[in-house]
N, C-alpha and C positions, 0 to 999 in steps of 0.2 A: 218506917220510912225515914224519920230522923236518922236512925243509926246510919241507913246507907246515905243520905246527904251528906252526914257528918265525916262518912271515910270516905265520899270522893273529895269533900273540899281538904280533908288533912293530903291524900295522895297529891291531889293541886299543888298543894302548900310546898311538897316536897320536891316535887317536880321540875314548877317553874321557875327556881332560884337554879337549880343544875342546868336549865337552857339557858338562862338570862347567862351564868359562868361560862358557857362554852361559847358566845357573840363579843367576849372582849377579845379586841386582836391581841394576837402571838406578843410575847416581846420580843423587841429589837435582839436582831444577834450581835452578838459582838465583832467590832470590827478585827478583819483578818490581819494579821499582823505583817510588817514586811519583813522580804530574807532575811536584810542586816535583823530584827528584832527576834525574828524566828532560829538565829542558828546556833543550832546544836553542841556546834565546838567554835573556839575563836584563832581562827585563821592570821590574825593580823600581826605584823611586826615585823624582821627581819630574823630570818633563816641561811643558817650555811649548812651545807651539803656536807654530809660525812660520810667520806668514799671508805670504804670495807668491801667492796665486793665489786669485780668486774674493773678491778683498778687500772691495769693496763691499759682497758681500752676505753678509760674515760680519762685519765689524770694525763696521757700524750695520746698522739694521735696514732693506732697501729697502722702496722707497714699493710698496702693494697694485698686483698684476700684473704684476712684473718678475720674473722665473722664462724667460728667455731659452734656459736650455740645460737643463732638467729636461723630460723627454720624458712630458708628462701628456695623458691623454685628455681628450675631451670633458667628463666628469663631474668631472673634477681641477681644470680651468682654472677651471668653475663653482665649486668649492668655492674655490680660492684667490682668486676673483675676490671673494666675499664675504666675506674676512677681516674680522672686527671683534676687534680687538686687547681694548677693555672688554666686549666681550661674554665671554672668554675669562678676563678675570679676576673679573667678576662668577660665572660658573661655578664656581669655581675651578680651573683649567685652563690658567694662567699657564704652568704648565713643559711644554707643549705642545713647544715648541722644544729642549725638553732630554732628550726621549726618547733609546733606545737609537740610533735610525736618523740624529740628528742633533748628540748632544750632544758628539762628535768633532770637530765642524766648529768647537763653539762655540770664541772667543779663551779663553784660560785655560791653567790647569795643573792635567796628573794627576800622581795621587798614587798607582803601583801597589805593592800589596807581597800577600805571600799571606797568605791568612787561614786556612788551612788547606795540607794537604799534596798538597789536590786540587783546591783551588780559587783562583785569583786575581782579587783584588779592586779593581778601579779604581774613585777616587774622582775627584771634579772640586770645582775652586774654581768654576766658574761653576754656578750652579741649584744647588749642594751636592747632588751625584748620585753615586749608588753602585752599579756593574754587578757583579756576582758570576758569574764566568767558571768552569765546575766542567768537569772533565773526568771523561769515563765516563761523563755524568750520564743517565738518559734525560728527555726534553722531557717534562714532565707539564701537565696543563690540570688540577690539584686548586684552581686558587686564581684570583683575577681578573687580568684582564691591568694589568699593571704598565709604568709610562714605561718601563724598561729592560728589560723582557721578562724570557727565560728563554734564556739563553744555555749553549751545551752546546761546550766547545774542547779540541782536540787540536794536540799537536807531529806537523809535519811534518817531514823532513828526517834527517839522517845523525844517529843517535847518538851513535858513534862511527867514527874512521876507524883504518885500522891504520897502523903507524907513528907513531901519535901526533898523527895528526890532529884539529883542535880539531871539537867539534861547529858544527853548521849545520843551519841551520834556520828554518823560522818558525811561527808561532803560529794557525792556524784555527780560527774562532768562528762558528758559527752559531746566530741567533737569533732566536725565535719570544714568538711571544702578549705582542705587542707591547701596549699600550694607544692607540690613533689617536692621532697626533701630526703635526705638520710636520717636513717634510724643508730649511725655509729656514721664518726668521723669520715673514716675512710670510704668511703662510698654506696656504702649499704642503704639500696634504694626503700623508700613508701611513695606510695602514689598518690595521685591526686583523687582515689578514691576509696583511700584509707581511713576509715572511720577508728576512733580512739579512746576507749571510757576509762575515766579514771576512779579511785576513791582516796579520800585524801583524809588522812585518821592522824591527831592529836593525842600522844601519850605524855601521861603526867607521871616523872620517877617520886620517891619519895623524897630524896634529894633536892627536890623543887625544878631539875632538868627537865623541860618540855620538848619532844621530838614531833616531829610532822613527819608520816609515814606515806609514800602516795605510791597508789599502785597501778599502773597503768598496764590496759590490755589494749593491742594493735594490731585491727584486722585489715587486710590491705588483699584484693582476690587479684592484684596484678601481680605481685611480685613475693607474699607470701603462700606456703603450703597450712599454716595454722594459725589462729591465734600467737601474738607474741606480748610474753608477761613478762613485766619488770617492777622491783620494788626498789625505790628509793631513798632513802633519809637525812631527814637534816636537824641541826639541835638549835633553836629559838636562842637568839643573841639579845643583850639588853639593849642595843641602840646599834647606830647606823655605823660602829665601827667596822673600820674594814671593807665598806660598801667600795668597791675598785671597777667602776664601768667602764665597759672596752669593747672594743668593736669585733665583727662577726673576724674569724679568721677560716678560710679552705684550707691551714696544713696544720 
């Protein structure tokens, strides 16, 4: 009779220290960090545009109809086939070309830095254009559609690695409730329900040259037949030289 008193009070013994352990509450999680503290690659500084590709019909404005490799419907070619340049500024509608879906392409320099801790803010020397990139955000239709829409971005990619891995990553932006604009100078329409994703990737040469790669896909069921992809680039400046802001121009 002792022996079994003696092995329920030892199983007791063992027992009630492993409930008493499982009644301390959790620890506190750690607080979530914000975008600016969370991202992946560093967006900030000033960028000029280095045209290599599609240069005709970025570096001047092509003559009406030249849209070769922009995949538009029937109703698309009719609208860019009527471009009238002073119709668009009698309008006033000049920054047409400097909307969110095209003002990437424009030749120029951005100027990004954060304007908050959730939101990153690119400006442009060309059209004097401001896109406010917000993470978290939800897409709201409370206000009218704007050249640069309503953009809503998140980091992709590793936060951190272990062993001291640097982060990687890149930057996704999708964006809505566009104001109708052209996707090329000349008149080549997106509509007002063309949605727009981008990603926007930071390569580092060995040379110390830092490029910003961004690539944007533009789907538009009014006036395109597909998807329309384009990559951009531009090589990271040490300071604001050269920052030349000027206003939207129609020709």
């Amino acid at each position: 009779m002792r022996y079994r008193i003696s092995a329920v009070a030892a199983l007791l013994f063992v027992l009630i220290p492993v409930r008493l352990c499982g009644q301390f509450p959790p620890a506190p999680a750690a607080p979530a960090q914000s975008p600016k503290d969370a991202a992946r690659i560093d967006l900030s500084g000033y960028w000029v545009s280095i045209v290599t590709e599609d240069w005709r019909f970025r570096m001047m404005t092509p003559p009406e109809g030249d849209y070769p490799d922009i995949p538009l419907n029937v109703e698309g070619r009719e609208v860019a086939d009527a471009w009238d340049p002073a119709k668009d500024e009698a309008s006033g509608d000049a920054c047409k070309a400097y909307g969110a879906a095209n003002i990437i392409r424009m030749p120029g320099r951005l100027h990004i830095t954060w304007e908050n801790d959730a939101t990153l803010k690119i400006e442009t020397d060309a059209g004097m254009q401001t896109r406010l990139l917000r993470f978290n955000a939800p897409q709201t239709r409370n206000r009218d559609a704007q050249w640069q829409g309503e953009s809503v971005a998140r980091w992709e990619g590793r936060l951190a690695g272990r062993g001291g891995q640097a982060r990687s990553g890149s930057l996704k932006v999708i964006t809505t409730h566009m104001r109708p604009g052209y996707l090329q100078k000349n008149g080549v329409p997106y509509g007002g329900n063309a949605v727009m994703t981008e990603y926007f990737d930071v390569v580092k040469e060995p040379s110390g040259d830092q490029w910003l790669i961004v690539k944007s896909i533009v789907e538009d069921p009014q006036y395109l037949v597909r998807p329309f992809v384009r990559s951009t680039h531009f090589r990271k400046l040490p300071n604001a030289s050269g920052w030349n802001p000027t206003p939207c121009s129609a020709r």
